[in-house]
C-alpha positions as CSV (number, residue, x, y, z in Angstrom):
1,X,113.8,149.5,80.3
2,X,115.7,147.6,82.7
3,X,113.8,148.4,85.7
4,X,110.5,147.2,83.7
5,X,112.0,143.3,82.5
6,X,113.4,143.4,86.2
7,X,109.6,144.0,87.5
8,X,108.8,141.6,85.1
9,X,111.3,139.1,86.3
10,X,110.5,139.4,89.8
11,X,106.7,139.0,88.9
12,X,107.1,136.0,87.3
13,X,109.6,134.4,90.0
14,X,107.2,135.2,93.2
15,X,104.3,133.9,90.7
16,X,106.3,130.5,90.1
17,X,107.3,129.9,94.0
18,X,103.8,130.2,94.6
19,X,103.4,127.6,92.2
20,X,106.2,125.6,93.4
21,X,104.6,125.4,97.2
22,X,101.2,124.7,95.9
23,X,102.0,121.6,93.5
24,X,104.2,119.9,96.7
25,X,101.0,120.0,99.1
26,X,99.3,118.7,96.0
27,X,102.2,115.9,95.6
28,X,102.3,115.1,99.2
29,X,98.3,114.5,99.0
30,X,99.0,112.0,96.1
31,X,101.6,110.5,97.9
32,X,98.9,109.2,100.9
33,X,96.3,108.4,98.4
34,X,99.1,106.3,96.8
35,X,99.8,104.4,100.2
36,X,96.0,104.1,101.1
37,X,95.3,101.9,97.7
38,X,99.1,100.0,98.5
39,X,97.1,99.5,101.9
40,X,94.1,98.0,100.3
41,X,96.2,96.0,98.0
42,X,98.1,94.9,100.8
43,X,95.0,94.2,103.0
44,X,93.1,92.0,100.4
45,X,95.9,90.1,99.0
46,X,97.1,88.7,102.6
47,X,93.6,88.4,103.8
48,X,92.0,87.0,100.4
49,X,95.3,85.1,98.7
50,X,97.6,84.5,101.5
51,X,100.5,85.9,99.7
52,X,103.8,86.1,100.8
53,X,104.7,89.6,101.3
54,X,107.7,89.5,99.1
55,X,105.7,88.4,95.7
56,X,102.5,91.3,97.3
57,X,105.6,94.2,96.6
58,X,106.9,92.5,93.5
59,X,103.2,92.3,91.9
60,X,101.8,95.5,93.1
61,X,101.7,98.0,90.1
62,X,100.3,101.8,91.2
63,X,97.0,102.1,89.1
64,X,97.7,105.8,88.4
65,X,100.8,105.2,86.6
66,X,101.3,108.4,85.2
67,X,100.9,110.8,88.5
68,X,103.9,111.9,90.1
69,X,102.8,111.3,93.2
70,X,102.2,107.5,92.9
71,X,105.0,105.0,94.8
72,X,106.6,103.9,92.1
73,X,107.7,107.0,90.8
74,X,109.0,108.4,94.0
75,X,111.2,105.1,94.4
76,X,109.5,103.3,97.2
77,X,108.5,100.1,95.2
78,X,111.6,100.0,93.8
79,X,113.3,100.3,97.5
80,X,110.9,97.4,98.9
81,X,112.5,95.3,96.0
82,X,115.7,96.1,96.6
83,X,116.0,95.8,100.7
84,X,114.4,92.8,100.8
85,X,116.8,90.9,100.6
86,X,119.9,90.7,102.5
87,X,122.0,87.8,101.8
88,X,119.9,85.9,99.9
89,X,117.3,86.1,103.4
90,X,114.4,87.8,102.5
91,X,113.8,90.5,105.4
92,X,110.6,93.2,105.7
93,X,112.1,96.3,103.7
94,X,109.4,98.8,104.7
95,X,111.5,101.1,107.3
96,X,114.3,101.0,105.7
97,X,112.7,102.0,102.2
98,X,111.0,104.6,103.9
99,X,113.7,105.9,105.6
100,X,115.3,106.1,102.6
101,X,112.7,107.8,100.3
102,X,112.0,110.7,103.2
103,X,116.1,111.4,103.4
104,X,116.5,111.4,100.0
105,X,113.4,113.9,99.4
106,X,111.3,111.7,97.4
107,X,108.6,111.7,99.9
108,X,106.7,114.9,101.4
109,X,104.6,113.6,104.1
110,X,104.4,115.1,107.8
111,X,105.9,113.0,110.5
112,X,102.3,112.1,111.8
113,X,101.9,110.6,108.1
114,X,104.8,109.4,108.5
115,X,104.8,107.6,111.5
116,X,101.3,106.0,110.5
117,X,102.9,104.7,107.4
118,X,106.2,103.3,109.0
119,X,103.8,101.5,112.2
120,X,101.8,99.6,108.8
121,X,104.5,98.4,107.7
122,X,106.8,97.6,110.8
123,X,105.6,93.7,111.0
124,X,104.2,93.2,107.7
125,X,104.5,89.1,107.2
126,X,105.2,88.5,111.0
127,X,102.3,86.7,112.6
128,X,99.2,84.8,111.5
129,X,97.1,86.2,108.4
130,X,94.3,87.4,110.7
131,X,96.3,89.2,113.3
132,X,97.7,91.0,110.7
133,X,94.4,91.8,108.6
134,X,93.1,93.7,112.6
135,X,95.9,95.3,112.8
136,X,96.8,96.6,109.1
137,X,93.2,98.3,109.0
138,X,93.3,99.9,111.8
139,X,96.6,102.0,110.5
140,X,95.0,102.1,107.3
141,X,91.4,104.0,109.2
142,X,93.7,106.1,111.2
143,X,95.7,107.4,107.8
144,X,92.3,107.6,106.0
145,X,90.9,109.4,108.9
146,X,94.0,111.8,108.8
147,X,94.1,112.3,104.9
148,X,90.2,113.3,105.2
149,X,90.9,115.9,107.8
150,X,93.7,117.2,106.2
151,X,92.5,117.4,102.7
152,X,90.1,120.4,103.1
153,X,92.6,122.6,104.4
154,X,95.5,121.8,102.4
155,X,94.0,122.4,99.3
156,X,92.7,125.7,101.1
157,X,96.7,126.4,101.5
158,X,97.3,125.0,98.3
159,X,95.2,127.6,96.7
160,X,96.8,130.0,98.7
161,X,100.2,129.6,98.4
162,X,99.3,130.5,94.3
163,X,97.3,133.8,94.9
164,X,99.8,134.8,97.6
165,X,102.8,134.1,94.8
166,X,101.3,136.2,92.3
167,X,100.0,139.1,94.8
168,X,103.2,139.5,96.2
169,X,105.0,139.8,92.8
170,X,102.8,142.0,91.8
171,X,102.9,144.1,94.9
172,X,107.0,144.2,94.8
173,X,106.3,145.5,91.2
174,X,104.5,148.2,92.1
175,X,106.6,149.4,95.6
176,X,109.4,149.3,92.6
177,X,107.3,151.9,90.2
């Protein structure tokens, strides 16, 4: 009876990690759509409104609220609030909220994602509107163009990662009979 709830057990756990590694490719894919619409929001409200970049991050609200993978539930939004200023100076949080989010774990991208994202950010608000609008969209088309390449074939391994979970549960299960 033992052996049978510990075949069981084991079934279930390989089953869950499969799980586990499927949902973060599908978190990390939520996290770039996230920062492609912040783009956007970014892009048109400097180049339309001529906002300050301090009141763009403190009226930006994600429009899919209730996803895990949006920005402000990972802590980013919250970060560019709180790093912005230092000393009463307001200063362009975007590295340093970054930085943060990807060493406390709260971020899953790959450092070419990654580096995109930081090099958008890097002199937000520096510079005239226009020079910023050239050079914001073209990090914005090069983590487009890397989001659609990558999309395919992570979901591919996302769906992978479940089958394999359960397979190899299953197949532990069955060396153990």
């Amino acid at each position: 009876m033992i052996k049978y709830i510990g075949m069981v057990l084991l079934a279930v756990s390989c089953t869950a990690g499969g799980f586990m590694f499927s949902d973060r490719i599908r978190l990390r894919l939520k996290q770039i759509e996230s920062f492609l619409r912040f783009f956007d929001y970014i892009i048109k409200y400097i180049d339309t409104y001529k906002y300050p970049v301090e009141r763009i991050f403190t009226d930006y609200s994600d429009s899919d609220s209730n996803s895990t993978g949006n920005l402000k539930n990972c802590g980013f939004l919250d970060k560019l609030l709180k790093n912005g200023r230092v000393n009463g100076i307001y200063a362009n949080p975007w590295e340093i909220s970054l930085d943060e989010c990807k060493t406390e774990g709260l971020i899953f991208l790959k450092d070419e994602e990654f580096e995109i994202i930081k090099e958008f950010g890097s002199k937000l608000g520096n510079g005239r509107a226009d020079d910023q609008i050239c050079r914001m969209n073209l990090y914005r088309e090069k983590l487009s163009k890397l989001y659609e390449e990558v999309y395919a074939k992570e979901m591919n391994y996302s769906k992978l990662y479940k089958i394999s979970g359960g397979l190899v549960g299953i197949f532990l299960c069955i060396l153990m009979f």
